[in-house]
Structure formats: structure tokens, C-alpha cells
C-alpha positions in Angstrom: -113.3 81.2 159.8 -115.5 83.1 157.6 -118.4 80.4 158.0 -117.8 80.6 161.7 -118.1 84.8 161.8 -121.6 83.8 159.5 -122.9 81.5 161.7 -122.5 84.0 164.9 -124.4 86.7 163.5 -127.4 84.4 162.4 -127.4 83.6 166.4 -127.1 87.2 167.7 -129.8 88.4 165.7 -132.1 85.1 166.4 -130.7 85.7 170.5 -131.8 89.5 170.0 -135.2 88.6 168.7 -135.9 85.9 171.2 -134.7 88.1 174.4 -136.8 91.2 173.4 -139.8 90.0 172.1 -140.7 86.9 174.3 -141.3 89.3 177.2 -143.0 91.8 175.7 -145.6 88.8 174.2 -145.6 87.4 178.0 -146.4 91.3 179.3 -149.3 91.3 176.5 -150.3 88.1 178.1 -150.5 89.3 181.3 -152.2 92.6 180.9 -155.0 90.8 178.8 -155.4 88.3 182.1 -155.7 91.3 184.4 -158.0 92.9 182.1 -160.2 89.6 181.7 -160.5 88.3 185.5 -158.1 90.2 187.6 -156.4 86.7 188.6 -152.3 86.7 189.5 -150.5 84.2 187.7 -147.8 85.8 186.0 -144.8 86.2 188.5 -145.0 82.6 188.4 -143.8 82.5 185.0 -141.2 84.4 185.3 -138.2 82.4 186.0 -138.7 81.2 182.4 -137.2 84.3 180.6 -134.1 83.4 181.7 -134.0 80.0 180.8 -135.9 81.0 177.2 -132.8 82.6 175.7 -130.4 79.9 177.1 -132.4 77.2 175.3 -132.0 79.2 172.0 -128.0 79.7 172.7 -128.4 76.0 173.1 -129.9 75.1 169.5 -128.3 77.8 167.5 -125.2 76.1 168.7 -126.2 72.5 168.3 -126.9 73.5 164.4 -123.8 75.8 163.4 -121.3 73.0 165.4 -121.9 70.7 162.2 -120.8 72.5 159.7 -117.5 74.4 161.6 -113.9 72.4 161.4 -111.9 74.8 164.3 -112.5 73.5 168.2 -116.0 73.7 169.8 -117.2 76.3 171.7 -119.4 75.0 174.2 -122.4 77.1 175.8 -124.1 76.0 179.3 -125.7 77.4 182.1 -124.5 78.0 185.4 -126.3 78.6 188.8 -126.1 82.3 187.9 -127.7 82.5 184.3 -124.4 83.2 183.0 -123.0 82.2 179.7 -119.3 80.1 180.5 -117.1 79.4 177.5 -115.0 76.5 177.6 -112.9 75.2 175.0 -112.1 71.4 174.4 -110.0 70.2 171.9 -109.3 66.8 170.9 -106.3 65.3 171.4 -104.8 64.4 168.2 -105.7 67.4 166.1 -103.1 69.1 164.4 -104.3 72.9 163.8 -102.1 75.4 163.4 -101.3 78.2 166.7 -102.0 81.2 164.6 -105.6 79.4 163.8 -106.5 78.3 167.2 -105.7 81.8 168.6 -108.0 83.7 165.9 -110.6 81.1 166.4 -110.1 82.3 170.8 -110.6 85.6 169.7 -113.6 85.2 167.5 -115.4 83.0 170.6 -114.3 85.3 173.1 -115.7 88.5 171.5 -119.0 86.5 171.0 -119.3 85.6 174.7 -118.8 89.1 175.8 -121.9 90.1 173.1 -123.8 87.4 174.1 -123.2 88.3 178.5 -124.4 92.1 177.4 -127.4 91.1 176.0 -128.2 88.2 178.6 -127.6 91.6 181.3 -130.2 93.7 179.3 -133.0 90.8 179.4 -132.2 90.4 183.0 -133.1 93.9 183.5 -136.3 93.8 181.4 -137.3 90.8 183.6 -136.7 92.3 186.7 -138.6 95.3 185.8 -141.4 93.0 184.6 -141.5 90.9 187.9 -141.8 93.8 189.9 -144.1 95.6 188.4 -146.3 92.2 188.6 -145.8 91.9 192.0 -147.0 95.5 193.2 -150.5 95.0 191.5 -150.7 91.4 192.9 -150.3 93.1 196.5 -152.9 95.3 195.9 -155.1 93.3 194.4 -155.1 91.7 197.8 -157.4 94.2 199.3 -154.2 94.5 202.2 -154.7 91.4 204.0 -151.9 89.2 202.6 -148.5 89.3 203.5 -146.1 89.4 200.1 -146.3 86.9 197.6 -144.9 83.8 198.3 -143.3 82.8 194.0 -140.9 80.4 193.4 -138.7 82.8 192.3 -138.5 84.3 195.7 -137.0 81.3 197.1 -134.6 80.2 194.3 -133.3 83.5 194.2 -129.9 83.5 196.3 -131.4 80.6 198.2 -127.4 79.9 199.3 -126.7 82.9 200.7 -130.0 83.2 203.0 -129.7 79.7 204.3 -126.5 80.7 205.8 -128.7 83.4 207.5 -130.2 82.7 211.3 -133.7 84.3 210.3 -137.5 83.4 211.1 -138.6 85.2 208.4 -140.7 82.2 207.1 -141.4 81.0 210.1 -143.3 84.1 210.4 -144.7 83.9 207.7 -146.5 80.5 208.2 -147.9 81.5 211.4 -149.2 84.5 209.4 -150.7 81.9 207.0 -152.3 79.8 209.6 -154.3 83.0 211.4 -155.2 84.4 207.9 -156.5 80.9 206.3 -158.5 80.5 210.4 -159.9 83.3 209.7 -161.0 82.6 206.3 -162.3 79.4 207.7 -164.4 80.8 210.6 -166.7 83.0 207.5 -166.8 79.6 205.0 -168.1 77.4 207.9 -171.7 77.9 206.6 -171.3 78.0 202.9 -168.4 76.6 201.0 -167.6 73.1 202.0 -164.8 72.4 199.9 -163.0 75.6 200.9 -163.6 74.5 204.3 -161.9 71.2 203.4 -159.1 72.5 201.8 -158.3 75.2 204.2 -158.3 72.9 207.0 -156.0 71.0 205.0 -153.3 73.6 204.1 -153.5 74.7 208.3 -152.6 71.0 209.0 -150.0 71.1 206.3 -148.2 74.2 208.1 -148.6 73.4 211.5 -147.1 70.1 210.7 -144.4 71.4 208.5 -143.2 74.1 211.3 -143.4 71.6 214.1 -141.5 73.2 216.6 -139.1 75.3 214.6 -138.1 78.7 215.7 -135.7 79.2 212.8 -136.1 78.6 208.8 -132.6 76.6 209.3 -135.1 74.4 210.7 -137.6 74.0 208.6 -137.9 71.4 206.1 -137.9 71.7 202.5 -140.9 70.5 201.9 -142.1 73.5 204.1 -141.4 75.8 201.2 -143.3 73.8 199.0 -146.6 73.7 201.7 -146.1 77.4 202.3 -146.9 77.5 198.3 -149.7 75.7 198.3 -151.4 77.7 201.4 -150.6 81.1 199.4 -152.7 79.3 196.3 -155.5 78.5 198.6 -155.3 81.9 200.0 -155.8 83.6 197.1 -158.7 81.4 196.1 -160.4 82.8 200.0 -159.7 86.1 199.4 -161.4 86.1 195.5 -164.4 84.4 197.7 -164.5 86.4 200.7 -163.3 90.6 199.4 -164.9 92.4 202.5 -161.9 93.8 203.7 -164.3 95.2 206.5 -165.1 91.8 207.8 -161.5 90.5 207.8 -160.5 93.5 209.4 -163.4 92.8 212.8 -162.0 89.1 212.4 -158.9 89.4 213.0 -159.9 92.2 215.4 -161.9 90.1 217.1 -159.0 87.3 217.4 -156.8 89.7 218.5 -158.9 91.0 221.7 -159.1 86.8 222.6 -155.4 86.1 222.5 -154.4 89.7 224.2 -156.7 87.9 227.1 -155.4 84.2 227.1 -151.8 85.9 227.2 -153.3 88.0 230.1 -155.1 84.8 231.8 -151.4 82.4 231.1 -149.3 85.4 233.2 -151.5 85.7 235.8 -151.3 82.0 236.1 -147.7 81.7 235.3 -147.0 84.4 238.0 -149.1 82.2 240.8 -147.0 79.2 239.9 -143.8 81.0 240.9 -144.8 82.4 243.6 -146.0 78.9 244.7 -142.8 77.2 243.5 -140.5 80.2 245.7 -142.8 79.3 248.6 -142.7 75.3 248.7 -139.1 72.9 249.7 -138.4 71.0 246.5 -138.6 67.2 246.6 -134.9 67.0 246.6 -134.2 69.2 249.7 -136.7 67.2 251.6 -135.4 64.0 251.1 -131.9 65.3 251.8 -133.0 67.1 255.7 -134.7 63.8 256.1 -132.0 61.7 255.7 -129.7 63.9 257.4 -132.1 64.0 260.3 -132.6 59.8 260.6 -128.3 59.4 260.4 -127.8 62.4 263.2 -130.3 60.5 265.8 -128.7 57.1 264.7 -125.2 58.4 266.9 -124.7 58.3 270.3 -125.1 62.0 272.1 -121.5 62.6 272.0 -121.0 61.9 268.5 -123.7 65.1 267.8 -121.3 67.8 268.9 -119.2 69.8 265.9 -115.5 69.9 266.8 -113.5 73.3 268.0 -116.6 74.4 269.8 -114.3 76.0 272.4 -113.6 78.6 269.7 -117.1 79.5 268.6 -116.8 82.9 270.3 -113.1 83.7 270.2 -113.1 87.2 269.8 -109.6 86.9 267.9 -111.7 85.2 265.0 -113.6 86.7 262.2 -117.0 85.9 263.0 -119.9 85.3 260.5 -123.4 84.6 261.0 -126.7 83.4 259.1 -130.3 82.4 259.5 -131.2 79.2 257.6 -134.0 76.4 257.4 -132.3 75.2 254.1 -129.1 72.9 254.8 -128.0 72.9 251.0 -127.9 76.9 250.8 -126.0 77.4 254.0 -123.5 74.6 253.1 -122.7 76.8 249.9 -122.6 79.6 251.9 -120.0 78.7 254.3 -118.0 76.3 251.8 -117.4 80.0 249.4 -116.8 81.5 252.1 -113.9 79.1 253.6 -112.6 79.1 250.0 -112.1 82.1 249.2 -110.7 83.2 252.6 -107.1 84.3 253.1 -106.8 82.5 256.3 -110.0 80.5 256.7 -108.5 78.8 260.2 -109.4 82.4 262.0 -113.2 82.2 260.5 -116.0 80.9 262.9 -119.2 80.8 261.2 -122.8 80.6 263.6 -125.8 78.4 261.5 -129.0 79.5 263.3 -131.3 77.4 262.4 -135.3 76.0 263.7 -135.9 72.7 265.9 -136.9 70.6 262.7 -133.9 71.5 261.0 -131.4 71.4 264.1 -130.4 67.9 263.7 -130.0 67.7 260.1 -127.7 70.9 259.8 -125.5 69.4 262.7 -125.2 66.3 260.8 -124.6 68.0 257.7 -121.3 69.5 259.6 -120.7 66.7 261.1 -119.9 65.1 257.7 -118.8 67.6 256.5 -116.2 69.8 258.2 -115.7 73.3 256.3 -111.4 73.1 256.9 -109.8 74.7 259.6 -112.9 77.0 260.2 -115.0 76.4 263.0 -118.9 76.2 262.7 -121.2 76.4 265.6 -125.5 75.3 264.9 -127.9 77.2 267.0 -131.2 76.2 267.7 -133.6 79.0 267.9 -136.2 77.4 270.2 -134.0 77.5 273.6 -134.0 81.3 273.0 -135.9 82.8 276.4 -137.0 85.7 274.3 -138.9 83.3 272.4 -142.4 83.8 273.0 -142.1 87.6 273.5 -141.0 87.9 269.3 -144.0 84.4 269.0 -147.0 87.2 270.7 -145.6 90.0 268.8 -144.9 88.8 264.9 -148.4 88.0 264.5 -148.6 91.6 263.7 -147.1 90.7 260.3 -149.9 90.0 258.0 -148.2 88.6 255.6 -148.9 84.8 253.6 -145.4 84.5 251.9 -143.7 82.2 255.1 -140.5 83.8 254.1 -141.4 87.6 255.8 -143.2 86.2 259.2 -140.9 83.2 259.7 -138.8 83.7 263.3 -135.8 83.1 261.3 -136.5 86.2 259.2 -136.7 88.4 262.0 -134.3 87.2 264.3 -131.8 89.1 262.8 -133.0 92.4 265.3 -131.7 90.1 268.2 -128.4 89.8 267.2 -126.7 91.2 270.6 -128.8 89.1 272.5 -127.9 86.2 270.6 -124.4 86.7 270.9 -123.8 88.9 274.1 -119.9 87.9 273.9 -119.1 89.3 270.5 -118.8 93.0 269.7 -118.5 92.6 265.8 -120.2 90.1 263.4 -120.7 89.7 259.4 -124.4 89.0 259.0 -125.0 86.6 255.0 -127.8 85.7 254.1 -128.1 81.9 252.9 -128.9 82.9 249.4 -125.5 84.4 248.7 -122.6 83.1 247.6 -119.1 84.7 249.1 -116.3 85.4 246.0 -113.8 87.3 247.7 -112.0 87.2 250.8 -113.8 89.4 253.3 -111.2 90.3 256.0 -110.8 93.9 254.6 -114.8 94.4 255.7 -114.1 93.0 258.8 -111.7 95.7 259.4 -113.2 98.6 258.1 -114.0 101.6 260.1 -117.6 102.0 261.2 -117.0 105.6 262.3 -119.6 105.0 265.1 -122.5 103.6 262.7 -124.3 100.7 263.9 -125.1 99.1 260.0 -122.3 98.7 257.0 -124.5 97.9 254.0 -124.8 99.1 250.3 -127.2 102.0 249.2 -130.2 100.9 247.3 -131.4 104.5 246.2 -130.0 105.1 242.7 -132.6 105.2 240.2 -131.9 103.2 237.1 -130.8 100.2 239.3 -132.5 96.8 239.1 -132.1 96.7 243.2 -133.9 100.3 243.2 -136.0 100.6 246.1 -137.5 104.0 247.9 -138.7 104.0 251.8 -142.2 105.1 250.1 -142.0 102.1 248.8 -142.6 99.8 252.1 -143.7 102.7 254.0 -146.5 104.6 254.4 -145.9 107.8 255.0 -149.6 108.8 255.2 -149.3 107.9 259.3 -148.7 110.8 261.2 -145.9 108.8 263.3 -144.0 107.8 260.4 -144.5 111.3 258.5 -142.7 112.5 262.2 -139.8 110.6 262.1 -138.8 109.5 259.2 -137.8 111.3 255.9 -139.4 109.8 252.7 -136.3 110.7 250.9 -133.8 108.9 252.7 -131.4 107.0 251.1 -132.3 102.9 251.4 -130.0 100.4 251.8 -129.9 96.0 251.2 -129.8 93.3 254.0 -127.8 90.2 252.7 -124.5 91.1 253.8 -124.1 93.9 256.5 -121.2 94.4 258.9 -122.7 95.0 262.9 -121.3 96.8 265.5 -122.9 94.8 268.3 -121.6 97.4 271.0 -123.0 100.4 269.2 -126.4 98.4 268.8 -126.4 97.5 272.6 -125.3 101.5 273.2 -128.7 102.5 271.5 -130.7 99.9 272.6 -132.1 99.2 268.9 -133.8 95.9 269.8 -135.9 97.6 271.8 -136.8 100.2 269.1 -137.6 97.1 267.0 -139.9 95.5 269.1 -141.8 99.5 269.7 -141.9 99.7 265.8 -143.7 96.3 265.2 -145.8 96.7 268.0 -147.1 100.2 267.1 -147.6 98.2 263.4 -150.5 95.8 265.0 -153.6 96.6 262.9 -152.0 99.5 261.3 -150.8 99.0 257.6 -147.9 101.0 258.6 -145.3 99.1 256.4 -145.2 96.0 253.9 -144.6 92.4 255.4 -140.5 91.6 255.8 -137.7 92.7 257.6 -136.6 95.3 255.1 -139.0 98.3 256.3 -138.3 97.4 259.8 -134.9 97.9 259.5 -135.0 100.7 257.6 -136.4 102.3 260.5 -134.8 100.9 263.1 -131.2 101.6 261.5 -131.9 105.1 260.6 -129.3 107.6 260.1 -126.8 104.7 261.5 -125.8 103.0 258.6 -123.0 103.7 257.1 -122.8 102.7 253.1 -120.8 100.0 251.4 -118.8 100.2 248.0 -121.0 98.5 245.6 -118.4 95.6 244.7 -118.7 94.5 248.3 -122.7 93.2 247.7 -124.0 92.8 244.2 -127.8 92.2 244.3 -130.5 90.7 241.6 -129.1 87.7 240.6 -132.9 86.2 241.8 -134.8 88.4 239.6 -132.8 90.8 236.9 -132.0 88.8 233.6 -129.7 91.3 232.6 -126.9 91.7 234.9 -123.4 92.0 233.2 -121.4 89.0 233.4 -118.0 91.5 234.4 -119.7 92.9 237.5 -121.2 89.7 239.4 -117.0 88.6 239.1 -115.8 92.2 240.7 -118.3 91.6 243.3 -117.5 90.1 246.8 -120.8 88.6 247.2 -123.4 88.1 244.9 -127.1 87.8 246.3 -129.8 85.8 244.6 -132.2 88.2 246.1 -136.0 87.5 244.6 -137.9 84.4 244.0 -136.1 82.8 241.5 -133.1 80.8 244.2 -130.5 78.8 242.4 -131.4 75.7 244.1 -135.1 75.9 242.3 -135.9 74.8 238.7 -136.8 77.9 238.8 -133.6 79.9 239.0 -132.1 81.8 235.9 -129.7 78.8 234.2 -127.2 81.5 233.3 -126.3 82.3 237.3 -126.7 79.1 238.1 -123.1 78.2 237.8 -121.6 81.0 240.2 -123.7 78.4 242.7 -123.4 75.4 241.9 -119.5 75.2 241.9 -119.6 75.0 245.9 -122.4 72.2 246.4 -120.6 68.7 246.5 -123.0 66.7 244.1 -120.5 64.0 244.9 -121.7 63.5 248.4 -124.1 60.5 248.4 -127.1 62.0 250.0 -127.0 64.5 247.6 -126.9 62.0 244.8 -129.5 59.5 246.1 -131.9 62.6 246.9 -131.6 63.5 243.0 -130.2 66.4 243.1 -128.4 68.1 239.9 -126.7 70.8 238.7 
């Protein structure tokens, strides 16, 4: 025992000696290489002071276990730096209790020692480390990120890969900018720098790949990342002007600000141009539908129940559509979420190119026990009166000065036998049973729609906006303040339109527009006008809009609302459309109908 107690002082002094001492000889060591040539090698090292003590522990150990009878202590390592004691006896010896537990006592007051002074060295070495690191970053003339040591990625290297960052992946593309533009000033004079920059930027680009995450980096990334710090260094001890680093990167700046610029712009013309055209898919589909529907006999082309089509016992609904997918998802959410869909009777107004392939469409598939009527817009004998008079709409985008888009202002003429109808438009989708709107009170309004004036809102919109106020006939009538409102889904009162003869006042308004930029393109200013003070508002649940353009609707509020509207350019049925809307969509199109699978289209 007393050889033992010997034996542990000789190592706490040798443990003492070696802890203290070896860093103050490696901060001697460091101060006379910043003295000599200013060069950063020392945080480096530093992972060593830990492992210099252990090593001692180690041989101190290795020497006193010879000469000691009681049970071995044994000293390691863990992935800490902390001193474990374990004890392992060997089966067959036969020393006494009262021994063994004085010999416990004795090896457990040494470990506790020994952890106190292993805590003090880690302190000292901290300390060291950092104050290492602050005159490495400012002996970077401030144009490098933070180091990059190896003990900055051992350290807790469990606990951040558990982390979702991009820290690293930042700091690689840091790297790569920083070593292209250390490249661009050794183009002329230092060929291997050259060489070995454009080396290292191969190395990073290729070790990133296409990671957006450091979960997906490799770990041999960590190891280029090294080597392109090392390199670094070795530009900025060639190149110190921080003034020209500062006009490079300056300079590079200015040209990506104006590629990003250039890629919008062009990005921007792309979807307006992908809004604009018919995707491959829907072509193929009106195409097929449109050979099978002249492939029947004439009185196979009529829809069933068309005795019904203007019952005025029904709940009637009506739309304007050149697109047969959006008005079959139209009408199917609106059959299924009805109460009693047997009392709905839905009008499809369609063009002459599209007539035949909507009635086959129908014709294949019935909605239930609604009833659905197609119109063709060409027999109307109004016709060329709207053809003469819509040329006054200058306007490129198809979808404002298309008939369809404006035969909405003919509605009474259209249907002279109704007195009520629910006008959708084919890019909404129906969620609720709409029965209740049906019978709402209309409190001698002409228009039932939902208010688009309150500021904050994505669907914002002020008459100013469309309007130009600066015309002495607009500034007469019409108050710049007035409270806008949405087409999509409005509830007519056909008798009070025919009562104030509003077509008419539509066809004065766009006449009175022709070569006067009196209002933007579309039916929305238009209306404005010719509904004004007769519309009556809407609860907001009844019509949610923005599903077409506005990323950040909440999830809870397009399922209160009765219809949602995928107002905007960005449709569900184009690649387009926002993914995460999508599905509100795409649960009412039958992707199981073979014309819809041979014409590939998806979900």
C-alpha cells in the first residue's frame, strides 16, 4: 500500500509538470513564429495538449503496474478527454475485503486529482486556442471567413451532425468566390498558384455537388474544405491589398446582381408564356374527345335531362370554359359536395372548337343526378355586335379579350328564362354545399361577391388600380375609394340586371374605352363599373382567392372556405401551379379515365 501511495505522487507531480509546462513551451513557440514571419500554424497543434498529458498518465502507469501486488487500475481515454477508472481483477486471487476496499479508496481519490488537473489544462488550452485564433483572423486583412482547424470539426462533431445546418455549405461557396477572385489577380504572374487554385475550386465544387445541407456533404468534403483554407492563406500572404480584393469582389458582385436581374426577367417571360399556351396534355385530350363525339350518330350527341336545363325549381350554375379538364373538376366538386345534387343544373358555355369535345366529355361522363347543358357561343345573334366592339381591348394576354371572358355581361340574354344563377369560374374548385348562397337575400342588389379592399390581403386590389381616374368621365362617376370586389363566384339577380339594363351600360363603358386608356385589359374594371353601388358583399368563407399566386395562404382557411379560386397564372392543371394546392385539385379529376391516361396526364 505504501509503495502504491509512493508511486502516485511520483505521477502527480510528473502529470503537474507535463500539463503546465508543455503549453507554456508551445505558447513560446508560437509567439517566436509570429514574431519571425507572421505565418498561422499554431491552432493546428492544438488538439495535442490534450492527448500530451494522457500519454504520460499512460507511461507512468505502464512503469508503477510492475512493481504493485493489489488489482490494476487501468487509465484510458474516452471520446471526451476524460480519465475512466476501471478495475479488473483476476479471477482466482485471494486478497482480503478490507485490502481491496483501501486499495478502491486510494485509486478513487487519485482519479478525482488527476480529473481536476486534466479540467485546469483544458482551460489553459482553451484560452490558448482562442487567443491564437483572434490574431489569425486579423492577420487576414478581413477577407477570410473563420478558420477552418481540425479542431473545429472534431469538436462535438456528434451533436452538430444531428443538426439540419448549411453552415459549411456556406462556407464552401464562400471559398470558391474568395479563391476566383484570387485567381482573376494571379492569372498574369504566379502559375502554380493559378494551378493550385484552380485545383482546390474543382475540389469544392465537386465535393458540394448538389448539397443544400452539411448532412449531405461527404466526409471527405471536410477534409477539401482544409486544403482550400491552406491555399487560401498562401493567396492572401501573396496578394495583401485589401483595397483590390475589396473592388474584386465589388466588381463580381455588380455582375451577379445583374445575371440575377437578367434570369427574373427571363424567368418571368417564361410564365407568362407557360399561363398563356394549352399544355400538350390538354390538347391531345380535346382532340380525342373531339374525333370520338363526330364518330356517333347525331342523336347520340345530345346530354340526357335536357328538358330540365331551365327548370326554375333547380339551382342553377353557370361557367365560361375553353378548357374541358377544368370545367369537369368544376362541376364534379360541385356535384359532390352538394346536399341534393339531383336539383343542380349546371350551363358549360363554351367556343365552336371546343363544343364537341365538352359534349363528349359529358357524354362519358354523366355528373349524377345533376343535369348539364353545353352551349355554344357562336349561335349567339349578339355575336358580332360584342366581335366589332372588343377590339377596343388592347390587350395580348388571350385570357382578357377572349369572347368567353366577356360574355359574362350577357348573362340575361343568355338565359332570358332564369331569374337567378351562380356564376364559377373554371379555375375554382367547389368544397361546400352552396344551397345556403342560393337562398340568400339580395336585398335588391344586382351582384353577391366578396370585398377585395382590405389592405394587408394577398387579393388586395383598389379601383385606382385598373382605373384611371385622370378621365374627366370616370373622375364624374365613379369614386376612387370604393370598395372592390372578386369575380369567380358571384350570385346574379338576372331580374334586377334586366330592371337596370346593365348590359347596355357595359357595352357604353367599352365603347367610350376605344382609344382611350381608360381602364386595364379584363373584365374586372368593367365590372367594377358596371355593378357599382349594386353589389352586395359576401362573407369571406364563401370565396377564398390566391391559391394561383400567394405561397403563403394558411392551410385552415382554404378548408373553411366554400370555394377556393386559383386566381393568377400559376393554374393547377400547369407544371406550373404551386405543388402544395395542388391536391385540393386534383382529387376531383378522374386520372382513371383512359383518355386522360393515354394523353399523359398526372397528378
Amino acid at each position: 500500500m505504501k509503495q502504491f501511495r509512493r508511486w502516485q505522487r511520483i505521477f502527480i507531480l510528473f502529470f503537474l509538470s507535463v500539463s503546465v509546462f508543455a503549453p507554456l513551451v508551445l505558447v513560446s513557440i508560437r509567439l517566436k513564429t509570429l514574431t519571425s514571419d507572421g505565418r498561422n500554424e499554431f491552432a493546428e497543434d492544438l488538439p495535442n495538449i490534450h492527448v500530451l498529458p494522457l500519454n504520460a498518465v499512460r507511461q507512468v502507469f505502464n512503469e508503477a503496474r510492475e512493481g504493485l501486488k493489489e488489482p490494476n487500475p487501468e487509465v484510458y481515454r474516452d471520446q471526451n478527454y476524460t480519465i475512466v477508472n476501471s478495475l479488473n481483477q483476476k479471477q482466482g486471487e485471494n486478497s482480503s475485503s478490507s485490502s481491496f476496499r483501501s486499495n478502491r479508496k486510494a485509486t478513487e481519490t487519485f482519479v478525482g486529482e488527476v480529473k481536476q488537473i486534466q479540467t485546469k489544462a483544458e482551460v489553459l488550452t482553451r484560452s490558448i486556442k482562442d487567443n491564437s485564433d483572434k490574431k489569425a483572423d486579423s492577420h487576414d486583412h478581413g477577407v477570410r471567413t473563420p478558420r477552418v482547424t481540425k479542431a473545429a470539426y472534431v469538436k462535438d462533431s456528434r451533436s452538430e451532425t444531428r443538426k439540419t445546418t448549411d453552415e459549411k455549405v456556406k462556407q464552401m461557396k464562400d471559398q470558391v468566390i474568395r479563391a476566383k477572385a484570387y485567381l482573376s489577380f494571379a492569372m498574369n504572374s504566379n502559375t502554380h498558384l493559378v494551378k493550385e487554385l484552380r485545383l482546390r475550386i474543382k475540389e469544392i465544387e465537386r465535393a458540394m455537388g448538389e448539397a443544400r445541407k452539411d448532412s449531405e456533404l461527404s466526409r471527405s468534403a471536410l477534409q477539401k474544405m482544409k486544403y482550400m483554407e491552406n491555399t487560401l492563406s498562401k493567396a492572401s500572404r501573396a496578394y495583401p491589398d485589401c483595397s483590390n480584393m475589396a473592388n474584386k469582389l465589388r466588381a463580381m458582385t455588380h455582375s451577379a446582381e445583374e445575371q440575377v436581374l437578367s434570369q427574373r426577367k427571363h424567368t418571368s417571360f417564361l410564365t407568362e408564356l407557360a399561363g398563356r399556351t394549352t399544355p400538350k396534355g390538354l390538347h391531345c385530350l380535346s382532340m380525342r374527345l373531339t374525333t370520338e363525339y363526330f364518330m356517333l350518330q347525331s342523336e347520340q350527341q345530345t346530354l340526357p335531362s335536357q328538358q330540365n336545363v331551365y327548370n326554375p325549381g333547380l339551382l342553377h350554375y353557370v361557367t365560361f370554359s375553353d378548357n374541358v379538364l377544368a370545367a369537369a373538376v368544376l362541376i364534379n366538386s360541385t356535384v359532390s359536395n352538394a346536399m341534393k345534387p339531383e336539383r343542380i343544373a349546371f350551363h358549360v358555355v363554351t367556343d365552336s372548337l371546343n363544343f364537341p369535345a365538352f359534349s363528349m366529355w359529358f357524354l362519358l361522363n354523366p355528373p349524377g343526378k345533376a343535369t348539364v347543358q353545353v352551349i355554344n357561343a357562336q349561335v349567339f345573334q349578339w355575336w358580332n355586335v360584342y366581335e366589332s366592339s372588343r377590339m377596343n381591348q388592347i390587350s395580348g394576354d388571350p385570357r382578357y379579350s377572349s369572347l368567353l371572358n366577356h360574355l359574362r355581361f350577357y348573362l340575361p340574354e343568355i338565359f332570358p328564362k332564369l331569374d337567378k344563377i351562380i356564376f364559377l369560374d373554371h379555375d375554382v374548385v367547389v368544397q361546400k354545399d352552396l344551397s345556403d348562397l342560393w337562398n340568400m337575400d339580395m336585398k335588391g342588389k344586382v351582384n353577391g361577391a366578396v370585398e377585395t379592399c382590405q389592405e394587408g390581403d394577398s387579393s388586395f386590389r383598389r379601383m385606382d388600380m385598373f382605373i384611371n381616374f385622370s378621365d374627366p368621365l370616370v373622375r364624374r362617376k365613379f369614386d376612387a375609394n370604393a370598395c372592390t370586389w372578386a369575380f369567380g363566384m358571384n350570385l346574379f339577380d338576372l331580374r334586377q340586371w334586366r330592371l337596370h339594363d346593365l348590359t347596355s351600360s357595359y357595352r357604353r363603358f367599352l365603347l367610350k374605352g376605344r382609344g382611350r386608356h381608360v381602364w386595364k385589359a379584363g373584365s374586372l374594371p368593367l365590372g367594377w363599373i358596371t355593378f357599382y353601388n349594386r353589389t352586395i358583399p359576401l362573407d369571406k368563407q364563401w370565396h377564398l382567392l390566391g391559391l394561383g399566386f400567394d405561397s403563403l395562404l394558411k392551410s385552415e382557411d382554404i378548408e373553411q372556405a366554400a370555394v377556393i379560386h386559383y386566381d393568377g397564372i400559376m393554374k393547377p392543371w400547369l407544371d406550373i401551379g404551386m405543388k402544395k394546392y395542388k391536391g385540393y385539385w386534383n382529387k376531383y379529376v378522374n386520372y382513371d379515365h383512359p383518355y386522360v391516361q393515354q394523353c399523359n396526364l398526372h397528378g
